[in-house]
C-alpha positions in Angstrom: 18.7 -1.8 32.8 18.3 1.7 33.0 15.3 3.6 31.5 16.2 5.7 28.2 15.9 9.5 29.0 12.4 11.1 28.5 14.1 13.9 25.9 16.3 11.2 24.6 12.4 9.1 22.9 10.9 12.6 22.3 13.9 13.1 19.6 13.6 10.2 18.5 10.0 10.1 17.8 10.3 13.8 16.1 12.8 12.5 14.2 10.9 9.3 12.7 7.6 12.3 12.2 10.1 14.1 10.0 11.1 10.7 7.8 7.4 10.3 7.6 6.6 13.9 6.3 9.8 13.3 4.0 8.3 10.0 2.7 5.2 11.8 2.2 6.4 13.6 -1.4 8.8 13.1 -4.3 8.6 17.3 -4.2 10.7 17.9 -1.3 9.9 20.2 1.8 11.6 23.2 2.7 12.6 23.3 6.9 9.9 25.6 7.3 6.9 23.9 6.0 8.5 20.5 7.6 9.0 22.4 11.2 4.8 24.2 11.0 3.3 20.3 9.9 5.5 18.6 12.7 4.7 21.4 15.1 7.8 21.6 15.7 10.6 24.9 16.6 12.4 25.6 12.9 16.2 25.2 15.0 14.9 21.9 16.4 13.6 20.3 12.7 17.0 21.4 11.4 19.4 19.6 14.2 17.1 16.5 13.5 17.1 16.9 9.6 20.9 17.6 10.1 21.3 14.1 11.8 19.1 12.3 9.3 21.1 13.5 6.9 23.8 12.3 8.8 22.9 9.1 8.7 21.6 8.6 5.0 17.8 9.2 6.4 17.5 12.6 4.9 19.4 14.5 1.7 19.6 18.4 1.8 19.2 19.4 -2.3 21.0 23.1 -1.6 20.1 23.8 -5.9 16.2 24.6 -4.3 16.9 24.6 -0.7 14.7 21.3 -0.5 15.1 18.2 1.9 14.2 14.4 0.8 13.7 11.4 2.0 17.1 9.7 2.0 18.8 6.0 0.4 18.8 4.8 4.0 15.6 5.0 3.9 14.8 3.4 0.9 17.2 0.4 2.0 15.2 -0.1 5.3 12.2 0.2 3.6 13.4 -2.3 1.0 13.9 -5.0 4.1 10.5 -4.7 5.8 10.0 -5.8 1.8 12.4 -8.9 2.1 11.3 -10.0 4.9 8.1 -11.5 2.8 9.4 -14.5 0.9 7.4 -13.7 -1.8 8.4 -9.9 -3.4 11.0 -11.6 -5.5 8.5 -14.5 -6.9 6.1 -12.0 -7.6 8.3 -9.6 -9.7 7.8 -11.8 -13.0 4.1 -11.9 -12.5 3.8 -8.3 -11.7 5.5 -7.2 -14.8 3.0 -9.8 -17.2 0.3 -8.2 -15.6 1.7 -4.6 -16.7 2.8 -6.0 -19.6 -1.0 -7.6 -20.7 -3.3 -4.6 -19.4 -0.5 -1.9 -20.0 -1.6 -0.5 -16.1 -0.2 -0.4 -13.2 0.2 -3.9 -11.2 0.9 -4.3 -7.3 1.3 -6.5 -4.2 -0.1 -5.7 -1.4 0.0 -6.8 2.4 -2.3 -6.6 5.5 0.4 -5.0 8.0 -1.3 -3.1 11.6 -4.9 -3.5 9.6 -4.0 -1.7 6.9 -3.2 -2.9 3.5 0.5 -1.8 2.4 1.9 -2.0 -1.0 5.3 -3.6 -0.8 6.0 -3.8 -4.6 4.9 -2.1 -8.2 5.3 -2.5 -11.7 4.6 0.6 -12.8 2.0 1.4 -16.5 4.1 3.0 -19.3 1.4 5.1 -19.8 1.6 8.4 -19.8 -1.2 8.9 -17.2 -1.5 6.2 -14.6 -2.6 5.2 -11.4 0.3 5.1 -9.0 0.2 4.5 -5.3 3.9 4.3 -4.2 5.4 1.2 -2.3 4.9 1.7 1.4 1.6 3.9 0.8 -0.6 2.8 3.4 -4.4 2.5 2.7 -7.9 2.0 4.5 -8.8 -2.1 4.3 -12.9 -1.0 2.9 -11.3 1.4 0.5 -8.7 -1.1 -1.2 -8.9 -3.4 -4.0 -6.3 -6.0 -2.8 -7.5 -5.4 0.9 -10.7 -6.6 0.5 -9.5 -9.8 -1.6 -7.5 -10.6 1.6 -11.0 -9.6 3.7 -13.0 -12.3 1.4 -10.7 -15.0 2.7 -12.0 -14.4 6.0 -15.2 -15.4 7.7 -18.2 -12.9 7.5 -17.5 -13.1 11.9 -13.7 -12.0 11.1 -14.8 -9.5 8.9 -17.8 -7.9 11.1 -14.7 -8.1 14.2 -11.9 -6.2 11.9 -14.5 -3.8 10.9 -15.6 -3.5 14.7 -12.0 -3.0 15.5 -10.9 -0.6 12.9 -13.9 1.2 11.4 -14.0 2.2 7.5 -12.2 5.2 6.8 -14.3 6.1 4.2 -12.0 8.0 1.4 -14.7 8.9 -1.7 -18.0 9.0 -1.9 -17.9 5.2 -3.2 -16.1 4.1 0.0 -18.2 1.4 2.0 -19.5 3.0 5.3 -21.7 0.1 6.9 -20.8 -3.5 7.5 -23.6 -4.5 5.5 -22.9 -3.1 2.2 -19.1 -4.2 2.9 -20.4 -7.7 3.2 -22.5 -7.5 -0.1 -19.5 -6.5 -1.7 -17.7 -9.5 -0.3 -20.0 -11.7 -1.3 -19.5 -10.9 -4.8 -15.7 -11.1 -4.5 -16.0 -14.9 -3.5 -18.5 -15.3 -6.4 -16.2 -14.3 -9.3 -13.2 -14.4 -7.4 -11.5 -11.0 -7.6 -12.3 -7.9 -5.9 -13.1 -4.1 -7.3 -12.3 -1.0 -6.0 -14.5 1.0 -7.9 -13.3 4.6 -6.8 -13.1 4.0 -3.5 -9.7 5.1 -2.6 -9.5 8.3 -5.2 -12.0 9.4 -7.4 -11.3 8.8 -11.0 -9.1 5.4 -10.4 -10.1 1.9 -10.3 -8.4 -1.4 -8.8 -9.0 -5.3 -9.4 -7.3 -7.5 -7.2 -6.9 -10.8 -6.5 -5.6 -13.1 -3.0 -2.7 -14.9 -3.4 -2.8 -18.0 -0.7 0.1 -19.3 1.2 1.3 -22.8 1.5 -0.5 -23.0 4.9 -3.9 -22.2 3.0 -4.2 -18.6 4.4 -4.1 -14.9 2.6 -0.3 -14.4 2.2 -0.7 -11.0 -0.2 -3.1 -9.9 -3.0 -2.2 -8.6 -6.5 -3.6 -5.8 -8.7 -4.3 -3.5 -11.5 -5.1 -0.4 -10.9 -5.7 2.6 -13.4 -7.5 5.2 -14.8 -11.3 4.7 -14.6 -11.7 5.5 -18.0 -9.2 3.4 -19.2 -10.6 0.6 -16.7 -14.2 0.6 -17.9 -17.2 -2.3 -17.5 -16.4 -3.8 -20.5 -12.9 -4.2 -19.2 -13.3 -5.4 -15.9 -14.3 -9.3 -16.5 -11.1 -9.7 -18.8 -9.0 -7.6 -16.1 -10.3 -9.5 -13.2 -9.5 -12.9 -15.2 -5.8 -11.4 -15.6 -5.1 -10.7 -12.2 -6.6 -14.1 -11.0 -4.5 -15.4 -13.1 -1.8 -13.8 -11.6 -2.4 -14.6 -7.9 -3.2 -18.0 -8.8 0.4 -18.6 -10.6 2.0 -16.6 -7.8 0.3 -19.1 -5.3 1.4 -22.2 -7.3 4.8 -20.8 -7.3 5.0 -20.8 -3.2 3.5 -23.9 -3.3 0.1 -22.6 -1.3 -3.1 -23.5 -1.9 -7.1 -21.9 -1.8 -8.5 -23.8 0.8 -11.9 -25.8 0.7 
């Protein structure tokens, strides 16, 4: 088989850094800004836009000279998404949550050690905590990561953080394995897991692990919101709901919590 052609993969991987930096913001990006963050020449990020565009990657908005991310997108997106059995199940239990706490309510993956939200029911509140599907987020800084992490053994979890370090986001983000593993510790104990601004200042998450037929994390659920809507005396009731959740979503794909 012959070997692709060296400038053949370099426009292709410039071309995926532009769908990222498109994927990036609902605002749109003009060329210019998209050619200076891809360090790219402006003629080059316009030939590649140009064939995004092409091929329903990319949408030119000519009103505001803007470019955006593009349906293709969204539709390949949409089947990483599929390919987990259990985005459709989880739809009904997603939208109680929403529905009982009136926040936000997610699933969320472990996918190349990070934790990925592949679906959202999003709060009808006016302000709300809103980290879109496919946002990609640092395990010791997440909610619904960590409930996956308390699943593990203390061994797995001192290896993973080994591996990966801790990313630390706020000035709440865990930093040392040890006060990661306290943390854990109290996830197991009242089985749901906080991220108490962690991730972004002024927003909290509970979560929960939703097990898989084989006995093993399959996904996690959560609410996230506002910290001051999402306050101490909330948090018990919260963390009941989203167990709650995870647990129903569990019986309905027939896994199980093991021990």
């Amino acid at each position: 088989m012959t070997s692709p052609k060296p400038d053949g993969v370099q426009s292709v991987a410039r071309a995926l850094t532009l769908l990222q930096l498109l994927a990036r913001s609902d605002d749109g990006h003009r060329v210019s800004d998209l050619a200076r963050e891809a360090g790219l020449a402006v003629s080059t990020t316009h030939r590649l836009l140009t064939t995004l565009e092409h091929h329903g990657f990319a949408q030119f908005a000519p009103e505001d000279a803007l470019w955006h991310v593009g349906r293709e997108a969204f539709a390949t997106g949409a089947a990483f998404a599929r390919r987990r059995n259990f985005v459709a199940p989880a739809l009904p239990f997603l939208r109680r949550l929403r529905d009982d706490t009136r926040e936000t309510a997610n699933l969320g993956i472990l996918d190349h050690d990070q934790l990925v939200t592949i679906s959202q029911v999003e709060s009808r509140e006016i302000m709300r905590a809103i980290s879109p599907p496919g946002g990609q987020v640092p395990v010791f800084c997440s909610g619904m990561g960590k409930a996956i992490l308390a699943s593990w053994d203390d061994a797995a979890i001192a290896a993973f953080a080994n591996r990966n370090g801790f990313h630390p986001l706020t000035r709440h983000s865990h930093r040392t394995l040890d006060t990661a593993l306290e943390d854990i510790a109290r996830i197991r104990t009242r089985g749901f897991a906080i991220d108490d601004e962690e991730h972004v200042t002024g927003l909290r998450c509970v979560a929960a692990v939703v097990w898989s037929p084989q006995g093993e994390a399959a996904c996690a659920i959560s609410v996230s919101g506002l910290a001051a809507r999402l306050g101490s005396e909330r948090i018990d009731t919260i963390g009941a709901q989203v167990r709650r959740a995870a647990d129903d979503l569990t019986a309905r794909l027939g896994g199980y919590a093991p021990g």
